[in-house]
C-alpha positions in Angstrom: 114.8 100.9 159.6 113.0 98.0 156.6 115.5 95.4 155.9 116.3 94.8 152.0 115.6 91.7 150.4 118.5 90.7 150.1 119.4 91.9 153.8 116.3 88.9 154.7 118.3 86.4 153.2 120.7 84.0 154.5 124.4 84.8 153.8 124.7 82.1 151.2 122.0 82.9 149.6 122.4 86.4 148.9 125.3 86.3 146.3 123.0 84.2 144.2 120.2 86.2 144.8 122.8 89.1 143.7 123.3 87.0 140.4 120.2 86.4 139.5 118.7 89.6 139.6 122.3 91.3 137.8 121.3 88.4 135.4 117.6 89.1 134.4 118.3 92.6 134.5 120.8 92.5 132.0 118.6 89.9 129.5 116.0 92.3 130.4 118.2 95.5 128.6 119.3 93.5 126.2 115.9 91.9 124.7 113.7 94.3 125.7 114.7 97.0 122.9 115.0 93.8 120.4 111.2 93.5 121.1 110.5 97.0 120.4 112.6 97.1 117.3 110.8 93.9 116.1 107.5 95.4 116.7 108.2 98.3 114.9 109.4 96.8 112.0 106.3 95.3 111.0 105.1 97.4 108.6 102.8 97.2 106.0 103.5 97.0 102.1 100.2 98.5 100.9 96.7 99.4 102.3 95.6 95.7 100.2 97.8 93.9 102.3 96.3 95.6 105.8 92.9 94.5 104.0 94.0 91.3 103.3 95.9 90.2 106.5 93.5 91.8 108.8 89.7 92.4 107.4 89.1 90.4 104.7 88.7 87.0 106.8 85.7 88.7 108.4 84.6 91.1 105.5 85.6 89.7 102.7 84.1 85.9 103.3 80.4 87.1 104.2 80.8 87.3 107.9 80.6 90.4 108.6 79.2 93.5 105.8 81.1 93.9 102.7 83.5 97.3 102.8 84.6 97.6 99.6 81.7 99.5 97.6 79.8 99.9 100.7 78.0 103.5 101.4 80.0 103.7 104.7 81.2 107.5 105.0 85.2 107.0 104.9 85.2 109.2 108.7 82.5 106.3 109.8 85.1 103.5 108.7 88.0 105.4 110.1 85.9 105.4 113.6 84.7 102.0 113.7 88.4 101.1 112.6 89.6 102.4 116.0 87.1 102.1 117.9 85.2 98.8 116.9 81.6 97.9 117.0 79.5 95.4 117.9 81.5 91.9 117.1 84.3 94.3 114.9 87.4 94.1 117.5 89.4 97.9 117.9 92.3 97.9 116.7 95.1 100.2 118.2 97.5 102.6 116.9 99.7 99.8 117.9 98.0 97.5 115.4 97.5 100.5 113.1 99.0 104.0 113.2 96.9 107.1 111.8 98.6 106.9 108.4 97.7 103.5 108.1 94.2 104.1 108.6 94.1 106.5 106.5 95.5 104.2 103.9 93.1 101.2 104.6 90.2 103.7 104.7 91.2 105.2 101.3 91.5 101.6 99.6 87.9 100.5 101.1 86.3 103.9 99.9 88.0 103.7 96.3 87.0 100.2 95.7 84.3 99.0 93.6 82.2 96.3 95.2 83.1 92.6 94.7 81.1 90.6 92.5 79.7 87.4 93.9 81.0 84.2 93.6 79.0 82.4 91.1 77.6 78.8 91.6 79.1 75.8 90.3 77.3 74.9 87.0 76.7 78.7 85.7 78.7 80.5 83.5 81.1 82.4 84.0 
């Protein structure tokens, strides 16, 4: 019959083994759901604020194409939302559940296009 670990161990060293173990398990209940609640409190004000936070430093500064008064089908954003493309990262229902992509998908289809930023010197 398989010896435990702790079985392995020399005497002395098994209560603190024994401590140890009692002692990451418990930090382990006790943080573990803190985590989880802090994860799933994040939640977003408004589908702007997903744009904002999360797009706009790629689609809103010329990197990549420009959503917001694009021609892009609202099921094709949705997809490409989830599923990424190209240099466009996936973002999970972790990052984004179905209502929220929904949302951002709604905003970006409503929204007329941004007008460019006009050179220095021209009026405005």
């Amino acid at each position: 019959m398989r010896r435990s670990l702790f079985e392995e161990l020399p005497f002395p060293a098994r209560p603190v083994a024994a401590l140890l173990y009692g002692i990451g398990a418990l930090l382990g209940a006790i943080l573990l759901p803190a985590l989880a609640q802090a994860q799933a409190a994040v939640k977003w004000r408004n589908a702007q604020q997903m744009f904002d936070y999360t797009c706009a430093y790629c689609h809103g500064a010329g990197v990549a194409a420009e959503l917001r008064g694009s021609e892009f089908t609202p099921d094709y954003i949705g997809v490409i939302i989830r599923e990424g493309h190209g240099g466009m990262p996936a973002f999970r229902p972790s990052d984004f559940n179905d209502a929220d992509i929904a949302a951002l998908v709604a905003m970006i289809a409503s929204s007329p296009k941004p007008e460019a930023p006009k050179n220095k010197g021209e009026d405005r």
